[in-house]
The first five atom37 places (N, CA, C, CB, O) and aatype in JSON, in Angstrom:
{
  "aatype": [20, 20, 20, 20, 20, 20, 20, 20, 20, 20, 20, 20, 20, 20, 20, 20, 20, 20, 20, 20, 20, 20, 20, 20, 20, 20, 20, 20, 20, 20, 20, 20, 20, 20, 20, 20, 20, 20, 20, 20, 20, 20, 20, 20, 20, 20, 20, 20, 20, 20, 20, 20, 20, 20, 20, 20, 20, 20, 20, 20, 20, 20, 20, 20, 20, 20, 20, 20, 20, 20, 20, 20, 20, 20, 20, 20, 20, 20, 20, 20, 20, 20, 20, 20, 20, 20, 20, 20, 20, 20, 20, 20, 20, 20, 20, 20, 20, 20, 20, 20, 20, 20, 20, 20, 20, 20, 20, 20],
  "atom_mask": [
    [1, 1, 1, 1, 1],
    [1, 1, 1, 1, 1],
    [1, 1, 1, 1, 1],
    [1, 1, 1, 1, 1],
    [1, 1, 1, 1, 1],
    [1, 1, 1, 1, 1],
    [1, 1, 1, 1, 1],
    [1, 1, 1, 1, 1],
    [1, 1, 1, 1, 1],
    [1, 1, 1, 1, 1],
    [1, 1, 1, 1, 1],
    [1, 1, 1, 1, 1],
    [1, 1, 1, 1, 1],
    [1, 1, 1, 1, 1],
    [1, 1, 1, 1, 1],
    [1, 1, 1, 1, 1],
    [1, 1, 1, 1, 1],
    [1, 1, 1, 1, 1],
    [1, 1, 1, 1, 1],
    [1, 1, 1, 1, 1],
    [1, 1, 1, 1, 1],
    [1, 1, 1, 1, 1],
    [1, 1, 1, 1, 1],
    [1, 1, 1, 1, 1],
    [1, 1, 1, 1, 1],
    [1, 1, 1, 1, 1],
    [1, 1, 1, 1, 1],
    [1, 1, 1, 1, 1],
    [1, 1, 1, 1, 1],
    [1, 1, 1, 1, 1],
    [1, 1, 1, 1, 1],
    [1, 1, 1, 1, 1],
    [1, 1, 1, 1, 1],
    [1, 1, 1, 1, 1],
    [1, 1, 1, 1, 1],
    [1, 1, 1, 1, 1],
    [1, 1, 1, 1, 1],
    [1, 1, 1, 1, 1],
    [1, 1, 1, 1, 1],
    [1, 1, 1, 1, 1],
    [1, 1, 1, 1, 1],
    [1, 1, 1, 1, 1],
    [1, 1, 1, 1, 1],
    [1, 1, 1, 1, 1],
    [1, 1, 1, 1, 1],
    [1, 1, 1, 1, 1],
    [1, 1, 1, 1, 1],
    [1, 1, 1, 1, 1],
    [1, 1, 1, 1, 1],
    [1, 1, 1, 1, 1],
    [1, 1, 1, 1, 1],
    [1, 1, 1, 1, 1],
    [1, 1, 1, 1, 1],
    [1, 1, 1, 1, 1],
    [1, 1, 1, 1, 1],
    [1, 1, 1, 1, 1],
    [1, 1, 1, 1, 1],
    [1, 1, 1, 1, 1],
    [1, 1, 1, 1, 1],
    [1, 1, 1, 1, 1],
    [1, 1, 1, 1, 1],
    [1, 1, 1, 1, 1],
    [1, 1, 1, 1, 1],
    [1, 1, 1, 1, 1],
    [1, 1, 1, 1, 1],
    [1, 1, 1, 1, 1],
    [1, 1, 1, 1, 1],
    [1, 1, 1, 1, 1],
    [1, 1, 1, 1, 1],
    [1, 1, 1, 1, 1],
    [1, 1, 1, 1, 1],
    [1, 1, 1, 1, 1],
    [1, 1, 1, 1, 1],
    [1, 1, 1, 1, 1],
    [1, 1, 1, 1, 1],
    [1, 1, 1, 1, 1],
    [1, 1, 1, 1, 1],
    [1, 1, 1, 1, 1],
    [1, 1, 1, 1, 1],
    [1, 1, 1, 1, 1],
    [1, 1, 1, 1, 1],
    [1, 1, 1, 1, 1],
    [1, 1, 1, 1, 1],
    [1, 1, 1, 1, 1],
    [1, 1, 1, 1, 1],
    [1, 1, 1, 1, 1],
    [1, 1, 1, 1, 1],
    [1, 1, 1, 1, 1],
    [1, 1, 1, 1, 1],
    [1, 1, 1, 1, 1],
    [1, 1, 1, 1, 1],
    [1, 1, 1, 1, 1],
    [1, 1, 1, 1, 1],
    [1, 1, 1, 1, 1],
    [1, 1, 1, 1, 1],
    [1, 1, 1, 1, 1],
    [1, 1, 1, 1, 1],
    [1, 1, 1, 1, 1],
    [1, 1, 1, 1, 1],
    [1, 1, 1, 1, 1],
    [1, 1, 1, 1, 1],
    [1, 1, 1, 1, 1],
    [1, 1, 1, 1, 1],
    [1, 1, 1, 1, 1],
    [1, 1, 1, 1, 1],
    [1, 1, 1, 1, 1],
    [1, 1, 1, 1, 1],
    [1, 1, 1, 1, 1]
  ],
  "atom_positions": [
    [[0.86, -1.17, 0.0], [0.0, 0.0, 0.0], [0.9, 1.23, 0.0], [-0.97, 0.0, 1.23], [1.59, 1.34, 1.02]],
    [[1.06, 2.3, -1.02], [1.23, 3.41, -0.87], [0.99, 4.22, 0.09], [0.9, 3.72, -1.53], [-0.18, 4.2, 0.48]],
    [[1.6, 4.84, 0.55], [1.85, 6.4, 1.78], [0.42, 6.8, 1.53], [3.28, 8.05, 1.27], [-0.46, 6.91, 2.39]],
    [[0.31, 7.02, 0.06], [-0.65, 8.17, 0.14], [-2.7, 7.03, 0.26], [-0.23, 9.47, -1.9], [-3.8, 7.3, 0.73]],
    [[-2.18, 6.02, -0.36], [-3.3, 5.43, 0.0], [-3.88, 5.43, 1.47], [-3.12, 4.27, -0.39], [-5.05, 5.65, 1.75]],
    [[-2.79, 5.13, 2.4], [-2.6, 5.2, 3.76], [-3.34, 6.04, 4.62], [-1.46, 5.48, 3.94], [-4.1, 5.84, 5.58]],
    [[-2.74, 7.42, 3.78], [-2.74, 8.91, 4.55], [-4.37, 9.25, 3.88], [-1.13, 10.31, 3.93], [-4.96, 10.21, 4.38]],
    [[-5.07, 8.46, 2.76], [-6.2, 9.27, 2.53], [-7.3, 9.42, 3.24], [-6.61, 9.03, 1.59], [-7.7, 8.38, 3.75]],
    [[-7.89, 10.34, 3.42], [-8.92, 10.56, 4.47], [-10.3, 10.03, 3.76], [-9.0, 12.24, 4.95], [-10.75, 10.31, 2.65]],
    [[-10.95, 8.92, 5.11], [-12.19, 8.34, 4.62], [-13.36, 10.06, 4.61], [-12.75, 6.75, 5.97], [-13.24, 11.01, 5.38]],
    [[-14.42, 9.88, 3.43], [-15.17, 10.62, 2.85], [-16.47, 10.17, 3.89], [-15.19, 10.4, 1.19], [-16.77, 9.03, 4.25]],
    [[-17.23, 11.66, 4.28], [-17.43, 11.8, 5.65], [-19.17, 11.45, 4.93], [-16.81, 13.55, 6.63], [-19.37, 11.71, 3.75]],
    [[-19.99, 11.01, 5.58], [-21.4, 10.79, 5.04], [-22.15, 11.63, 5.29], [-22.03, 9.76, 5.39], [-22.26, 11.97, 6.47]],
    [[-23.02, 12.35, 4.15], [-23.69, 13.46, 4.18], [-25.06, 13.11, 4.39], [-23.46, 14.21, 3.07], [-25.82, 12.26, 3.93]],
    [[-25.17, 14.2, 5.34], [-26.77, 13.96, 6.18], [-27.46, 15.07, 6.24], [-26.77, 13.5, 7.74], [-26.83, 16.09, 6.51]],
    [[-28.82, 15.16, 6.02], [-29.94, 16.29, 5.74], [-30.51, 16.59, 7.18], [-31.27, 15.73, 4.63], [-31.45, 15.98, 7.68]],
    [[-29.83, 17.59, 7.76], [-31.05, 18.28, 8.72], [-32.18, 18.84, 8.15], [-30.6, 19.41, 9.51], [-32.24, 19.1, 6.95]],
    [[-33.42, 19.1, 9.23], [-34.43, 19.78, 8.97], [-35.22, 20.08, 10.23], [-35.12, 19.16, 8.0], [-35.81, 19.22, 10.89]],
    [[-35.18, 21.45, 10.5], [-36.12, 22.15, 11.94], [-37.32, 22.43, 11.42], [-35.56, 23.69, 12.7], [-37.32, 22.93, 10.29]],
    [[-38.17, 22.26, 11.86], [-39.58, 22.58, 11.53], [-40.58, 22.51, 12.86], [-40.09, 21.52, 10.37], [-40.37, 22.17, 14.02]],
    [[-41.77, 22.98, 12.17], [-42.94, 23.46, 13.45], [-43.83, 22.5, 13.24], [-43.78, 25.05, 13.39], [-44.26, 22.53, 12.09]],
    [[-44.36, 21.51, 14.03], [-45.55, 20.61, 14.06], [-46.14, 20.45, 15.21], [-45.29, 19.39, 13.65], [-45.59, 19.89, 16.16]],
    [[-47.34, 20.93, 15.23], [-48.26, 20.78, 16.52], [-47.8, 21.9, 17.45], [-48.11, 19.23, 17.31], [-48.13, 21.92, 18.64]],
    [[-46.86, 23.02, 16.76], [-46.45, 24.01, 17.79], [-45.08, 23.71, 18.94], [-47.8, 24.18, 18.61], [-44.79, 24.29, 19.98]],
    [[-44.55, 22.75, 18.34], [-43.22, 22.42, 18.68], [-42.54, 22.72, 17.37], [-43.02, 20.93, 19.22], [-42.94, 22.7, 16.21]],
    [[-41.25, 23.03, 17.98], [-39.87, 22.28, 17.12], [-39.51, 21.33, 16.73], [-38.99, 22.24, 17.45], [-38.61, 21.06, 17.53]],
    [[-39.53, 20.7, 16.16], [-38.74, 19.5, 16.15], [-37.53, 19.43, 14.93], [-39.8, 18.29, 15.98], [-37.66, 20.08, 13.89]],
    [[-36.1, 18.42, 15.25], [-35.43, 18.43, 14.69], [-35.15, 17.17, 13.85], [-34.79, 18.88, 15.31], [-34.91, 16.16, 14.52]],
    [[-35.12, 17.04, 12.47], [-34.67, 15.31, 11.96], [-33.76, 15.22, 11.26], [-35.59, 14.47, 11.17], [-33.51, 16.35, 10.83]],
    [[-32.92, 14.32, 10.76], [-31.53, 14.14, 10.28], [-31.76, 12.9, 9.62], [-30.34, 14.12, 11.38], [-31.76, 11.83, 10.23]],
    [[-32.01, 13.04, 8.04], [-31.5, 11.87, 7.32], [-30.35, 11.7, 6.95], [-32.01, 11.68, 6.38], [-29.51, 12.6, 6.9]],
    [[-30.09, 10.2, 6.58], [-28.91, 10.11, 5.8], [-29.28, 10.22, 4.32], [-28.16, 8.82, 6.1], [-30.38, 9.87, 3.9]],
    [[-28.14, 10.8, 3.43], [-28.39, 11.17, 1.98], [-27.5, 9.88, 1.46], [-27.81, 12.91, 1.45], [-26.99, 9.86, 0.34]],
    [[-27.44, 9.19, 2.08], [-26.27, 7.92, 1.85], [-27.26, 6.65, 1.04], [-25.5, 7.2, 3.76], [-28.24, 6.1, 1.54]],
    [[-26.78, 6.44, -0.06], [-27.93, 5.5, -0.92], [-27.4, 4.34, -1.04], [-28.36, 5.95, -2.4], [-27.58, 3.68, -2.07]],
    [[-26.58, 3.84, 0.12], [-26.23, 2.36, 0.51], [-26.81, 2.4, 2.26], [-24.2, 1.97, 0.27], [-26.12, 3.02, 3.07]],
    [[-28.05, 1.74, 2.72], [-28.38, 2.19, 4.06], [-27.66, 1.22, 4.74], [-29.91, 2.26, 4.45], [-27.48, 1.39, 5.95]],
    [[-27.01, -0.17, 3.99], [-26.39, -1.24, 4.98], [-24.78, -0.64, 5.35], [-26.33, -2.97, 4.13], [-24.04, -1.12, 6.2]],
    [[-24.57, 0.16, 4.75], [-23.35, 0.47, 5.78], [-22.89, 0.69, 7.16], [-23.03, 1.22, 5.55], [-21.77, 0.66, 7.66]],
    [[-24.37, 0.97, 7.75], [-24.41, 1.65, 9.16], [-24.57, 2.46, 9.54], [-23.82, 1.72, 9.7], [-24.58, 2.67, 10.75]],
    [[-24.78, 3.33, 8.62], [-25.2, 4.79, 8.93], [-26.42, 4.65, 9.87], [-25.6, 5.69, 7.53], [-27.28, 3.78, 9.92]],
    [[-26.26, 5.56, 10.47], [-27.96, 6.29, 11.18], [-28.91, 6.73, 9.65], [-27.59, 8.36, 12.44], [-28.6, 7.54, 8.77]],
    [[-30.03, 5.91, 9.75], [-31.07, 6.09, 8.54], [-31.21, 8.08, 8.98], [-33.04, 4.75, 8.81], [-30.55, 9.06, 8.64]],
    [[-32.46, 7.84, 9.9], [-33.35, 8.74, 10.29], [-33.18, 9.17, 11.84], [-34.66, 8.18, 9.99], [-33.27, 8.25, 12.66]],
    [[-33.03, 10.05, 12.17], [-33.27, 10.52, 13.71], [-34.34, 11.87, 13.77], [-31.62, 11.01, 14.46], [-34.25, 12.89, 13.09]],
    [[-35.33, 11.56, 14.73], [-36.34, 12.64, 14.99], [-36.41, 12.89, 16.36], [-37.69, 12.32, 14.51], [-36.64, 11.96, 17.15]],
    [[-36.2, 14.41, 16.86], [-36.16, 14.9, 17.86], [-37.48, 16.14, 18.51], [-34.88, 15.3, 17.67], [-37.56, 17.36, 18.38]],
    [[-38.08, 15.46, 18.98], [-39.52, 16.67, 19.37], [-38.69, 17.96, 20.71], [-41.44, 15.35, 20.53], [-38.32, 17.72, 21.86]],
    [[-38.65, 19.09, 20.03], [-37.91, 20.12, 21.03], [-38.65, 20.86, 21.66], [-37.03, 21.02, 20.49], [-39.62, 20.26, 22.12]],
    [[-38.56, 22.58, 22.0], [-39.4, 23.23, 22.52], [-40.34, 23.79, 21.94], [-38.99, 23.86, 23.04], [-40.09, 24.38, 20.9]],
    [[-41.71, 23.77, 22.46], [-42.85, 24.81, 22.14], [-42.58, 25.94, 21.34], [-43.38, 25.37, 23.3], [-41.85, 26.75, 21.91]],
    [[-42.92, 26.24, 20.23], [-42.7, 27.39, 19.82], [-42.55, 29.12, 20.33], [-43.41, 27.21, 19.21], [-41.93, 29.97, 19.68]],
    [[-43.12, 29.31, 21.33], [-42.87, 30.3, 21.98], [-42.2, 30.14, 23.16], [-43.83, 30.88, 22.12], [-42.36, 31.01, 24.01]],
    [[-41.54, 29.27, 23.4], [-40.29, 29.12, 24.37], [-38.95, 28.31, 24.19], [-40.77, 28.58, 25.5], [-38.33, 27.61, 24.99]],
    [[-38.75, 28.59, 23.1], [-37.05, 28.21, 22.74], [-36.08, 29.07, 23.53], [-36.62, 28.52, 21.06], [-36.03, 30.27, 23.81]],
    [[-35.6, 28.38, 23.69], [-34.16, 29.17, 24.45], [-33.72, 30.55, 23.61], [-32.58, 27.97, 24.39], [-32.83, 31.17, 24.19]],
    [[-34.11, 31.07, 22.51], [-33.75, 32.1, 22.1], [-35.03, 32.89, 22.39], [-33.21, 32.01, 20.78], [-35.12, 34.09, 22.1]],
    [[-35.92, 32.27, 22.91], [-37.2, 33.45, 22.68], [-38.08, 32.97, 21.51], [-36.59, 35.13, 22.21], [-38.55, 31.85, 21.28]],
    [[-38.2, 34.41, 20.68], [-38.95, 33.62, 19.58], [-38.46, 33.95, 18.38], [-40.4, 33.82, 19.52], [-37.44, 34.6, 18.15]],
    [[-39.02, 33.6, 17.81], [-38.21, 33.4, 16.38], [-37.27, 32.53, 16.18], [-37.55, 34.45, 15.99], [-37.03, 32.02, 17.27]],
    [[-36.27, 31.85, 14.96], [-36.02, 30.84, 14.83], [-34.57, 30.11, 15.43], [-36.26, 30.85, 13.67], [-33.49, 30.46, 14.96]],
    [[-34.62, 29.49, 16.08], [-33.57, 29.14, 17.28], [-32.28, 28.24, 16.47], [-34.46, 28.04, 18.69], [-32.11, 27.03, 16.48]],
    [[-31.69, 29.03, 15.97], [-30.34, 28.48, 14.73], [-29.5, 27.78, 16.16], [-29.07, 30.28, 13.54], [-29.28, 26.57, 16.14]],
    [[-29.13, 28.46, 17.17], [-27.92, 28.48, 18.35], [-28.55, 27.33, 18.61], [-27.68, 29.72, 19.7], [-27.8, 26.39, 18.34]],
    [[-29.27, 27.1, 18.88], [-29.57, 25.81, 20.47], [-30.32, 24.78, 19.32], [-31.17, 26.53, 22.37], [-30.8, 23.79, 19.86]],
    [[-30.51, 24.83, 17.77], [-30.87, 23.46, 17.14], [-29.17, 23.17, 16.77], [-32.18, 23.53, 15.57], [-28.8, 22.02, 16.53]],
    [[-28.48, 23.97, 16.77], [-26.92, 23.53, 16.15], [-26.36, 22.43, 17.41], [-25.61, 25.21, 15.98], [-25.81, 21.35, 17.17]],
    [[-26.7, 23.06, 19.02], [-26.62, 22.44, 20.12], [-27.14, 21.22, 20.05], [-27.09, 23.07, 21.02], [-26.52, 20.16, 20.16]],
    [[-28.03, 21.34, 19.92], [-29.11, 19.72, 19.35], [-28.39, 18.73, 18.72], [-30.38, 19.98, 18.06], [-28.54, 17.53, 18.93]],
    [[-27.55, 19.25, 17.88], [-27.7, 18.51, 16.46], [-26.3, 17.8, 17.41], [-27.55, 19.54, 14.47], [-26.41, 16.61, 17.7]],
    [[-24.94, 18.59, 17.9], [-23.81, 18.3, 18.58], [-24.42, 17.28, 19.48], [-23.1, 19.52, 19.26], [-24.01, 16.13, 19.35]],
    [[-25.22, 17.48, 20.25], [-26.0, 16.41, 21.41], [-26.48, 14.93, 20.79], [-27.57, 17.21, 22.02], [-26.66, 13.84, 21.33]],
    [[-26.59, 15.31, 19.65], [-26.71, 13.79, 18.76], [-26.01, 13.41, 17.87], [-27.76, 13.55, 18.09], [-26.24, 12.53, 17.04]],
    [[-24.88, 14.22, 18.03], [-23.71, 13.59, 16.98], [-23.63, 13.93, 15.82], [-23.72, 12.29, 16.74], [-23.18, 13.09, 15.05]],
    [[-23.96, 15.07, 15.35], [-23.73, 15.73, 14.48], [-23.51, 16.91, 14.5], [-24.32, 15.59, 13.91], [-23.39, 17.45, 15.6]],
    [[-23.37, 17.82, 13.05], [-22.24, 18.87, 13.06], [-22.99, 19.61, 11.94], [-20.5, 18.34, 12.73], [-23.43, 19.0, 10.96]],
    [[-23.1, 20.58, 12.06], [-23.52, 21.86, 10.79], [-21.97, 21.32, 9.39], [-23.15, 24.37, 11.86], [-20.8, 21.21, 9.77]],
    [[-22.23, 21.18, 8.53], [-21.33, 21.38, 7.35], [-20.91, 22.61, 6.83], [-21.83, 20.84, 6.36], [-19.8, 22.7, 6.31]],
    [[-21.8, 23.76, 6.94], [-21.55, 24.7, 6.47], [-22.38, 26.14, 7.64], [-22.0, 24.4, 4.9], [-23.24, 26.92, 7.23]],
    [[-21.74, 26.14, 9.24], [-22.04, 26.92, 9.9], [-22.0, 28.23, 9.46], [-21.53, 26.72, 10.77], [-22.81, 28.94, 10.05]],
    [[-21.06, 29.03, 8.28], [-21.82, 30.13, 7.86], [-22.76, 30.81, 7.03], [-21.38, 30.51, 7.76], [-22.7, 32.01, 6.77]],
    [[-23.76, 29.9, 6.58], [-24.54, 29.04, 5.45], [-25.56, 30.11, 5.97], [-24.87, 27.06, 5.51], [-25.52, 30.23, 7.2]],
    [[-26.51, 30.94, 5.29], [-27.88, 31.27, 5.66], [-27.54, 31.66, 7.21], [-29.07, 29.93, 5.41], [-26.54, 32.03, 7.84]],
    [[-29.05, 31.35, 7.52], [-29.19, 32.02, 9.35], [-28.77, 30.86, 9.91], [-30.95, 32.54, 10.15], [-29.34, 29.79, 9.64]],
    [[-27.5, 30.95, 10.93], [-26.63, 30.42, 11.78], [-26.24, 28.92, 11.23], [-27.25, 30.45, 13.2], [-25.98, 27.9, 11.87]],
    [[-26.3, 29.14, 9.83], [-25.71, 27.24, 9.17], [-27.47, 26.94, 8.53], [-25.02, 25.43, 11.19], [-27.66, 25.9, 7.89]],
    [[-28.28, 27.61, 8.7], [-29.77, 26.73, 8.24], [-30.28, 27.82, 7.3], [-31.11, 26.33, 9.69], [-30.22, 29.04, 7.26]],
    [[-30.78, 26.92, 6.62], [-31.23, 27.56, 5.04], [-32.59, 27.31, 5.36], [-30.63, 26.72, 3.39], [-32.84, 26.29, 5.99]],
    [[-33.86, 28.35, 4.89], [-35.28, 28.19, 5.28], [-35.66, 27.65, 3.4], [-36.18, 30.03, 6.11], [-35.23, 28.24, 2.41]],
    [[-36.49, 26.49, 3.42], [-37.02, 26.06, 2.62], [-37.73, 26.6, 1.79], [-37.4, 25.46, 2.96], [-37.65, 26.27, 0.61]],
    [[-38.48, 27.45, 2.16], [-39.67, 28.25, 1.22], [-40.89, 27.94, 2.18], [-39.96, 27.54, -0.61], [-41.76, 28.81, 2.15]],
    [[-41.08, 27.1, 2.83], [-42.15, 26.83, 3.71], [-41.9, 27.31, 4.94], [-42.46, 25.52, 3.81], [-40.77, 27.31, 5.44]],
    [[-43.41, 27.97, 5.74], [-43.7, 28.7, 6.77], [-42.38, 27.52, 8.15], [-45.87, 28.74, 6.97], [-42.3, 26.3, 8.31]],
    [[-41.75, 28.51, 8.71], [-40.91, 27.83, 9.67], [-40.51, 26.23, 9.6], [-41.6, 28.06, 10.88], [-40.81, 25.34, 10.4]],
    [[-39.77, 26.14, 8.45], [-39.1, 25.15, 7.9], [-38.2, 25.37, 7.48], [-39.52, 24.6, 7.21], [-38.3, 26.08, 6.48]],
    [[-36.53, 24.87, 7.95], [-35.39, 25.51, 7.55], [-34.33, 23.47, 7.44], [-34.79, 27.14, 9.13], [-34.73, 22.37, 7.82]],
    [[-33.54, 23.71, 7.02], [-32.44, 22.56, 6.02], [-31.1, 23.29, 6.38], [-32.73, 22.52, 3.89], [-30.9, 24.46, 6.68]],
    [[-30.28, 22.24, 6.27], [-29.06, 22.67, 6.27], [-28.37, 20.55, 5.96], [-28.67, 23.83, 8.11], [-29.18, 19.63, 6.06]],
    [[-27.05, 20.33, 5.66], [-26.13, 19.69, 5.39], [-25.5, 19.13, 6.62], [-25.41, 20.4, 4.64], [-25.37, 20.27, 7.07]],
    [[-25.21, 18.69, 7.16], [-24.44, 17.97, 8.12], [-23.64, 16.15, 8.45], [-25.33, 18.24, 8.97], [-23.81, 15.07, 7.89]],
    [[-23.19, 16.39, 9.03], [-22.45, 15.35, 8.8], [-22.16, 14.85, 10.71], [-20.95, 15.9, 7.68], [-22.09, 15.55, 11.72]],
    [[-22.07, 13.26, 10.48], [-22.06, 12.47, 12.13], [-20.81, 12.46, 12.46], [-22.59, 10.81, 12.3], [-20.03, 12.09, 11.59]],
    [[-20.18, 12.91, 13.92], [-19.39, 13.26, 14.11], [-19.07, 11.7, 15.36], [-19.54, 14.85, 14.34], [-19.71, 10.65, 15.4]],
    [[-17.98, 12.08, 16.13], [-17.88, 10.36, 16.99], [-18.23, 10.4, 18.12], [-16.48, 9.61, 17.22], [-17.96, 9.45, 18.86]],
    [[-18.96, 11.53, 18.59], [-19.34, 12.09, 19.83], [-20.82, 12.24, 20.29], [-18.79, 13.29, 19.85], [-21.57, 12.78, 19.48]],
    [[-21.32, 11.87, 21.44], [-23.15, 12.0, 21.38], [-22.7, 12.09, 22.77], [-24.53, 10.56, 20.72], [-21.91, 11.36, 23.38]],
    [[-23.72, 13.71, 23.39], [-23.79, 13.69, 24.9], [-24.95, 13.06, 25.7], [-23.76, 15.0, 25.31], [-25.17, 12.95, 26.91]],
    [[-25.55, 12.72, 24.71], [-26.86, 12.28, 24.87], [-27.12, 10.54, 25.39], [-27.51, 12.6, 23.41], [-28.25, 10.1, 25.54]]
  ]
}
């Protein structure tokens, strides 16, 4: 095996956040965009958060403490200066996306 085969860095699996409002919560979910699911990836994770008028930021859309979220389950914003705080809003009423990727860490 070559040095450089060695030294190459494995290609990190890209995963779809999405914050949205249902029933007047937050909630946060994370697919995998990975179109082999037997590898091991985490398929799907869904997280029911706070009430809409009591997020830790107050009101309006809580970028800081879903990025916290996302770290608490092992994942990572891909592109934290992306849109509002790393999250891109969809076109739909309080529905926002962003890119991320599983990191080796869960405090959860």
């Amino acid at each position: 095996m070559t040095e450089t085969d060695q030294n190459t860095p494995a290609a990190r699996a890209v995963y779809r956040a999405q914050a949205f409002v249902r029933h007047g919560r937050w909630h946060l979910e994370v697919a995998s965009l990975d179109r082999e699911p037997d590898t091991g990836d985490t398929e799907a994770l869904l997280v029911t958060l706070w009430p809409v008028g009591e997020t830790p930021e107050g009101s309006g859309f809580p970028a800081d403490s879903l990025r916290a979220q996302l770290l608490d389950n092992g994942f990572a914003l891909a592109d934290p200066g992306q849109g509002t705080g790393g999250w891109t809003p969809t076109g739909d009423r309080d529905r926002y996306t962003t890119a991320c990727y599983q990191t080796d860490e869960t405090t959860a």
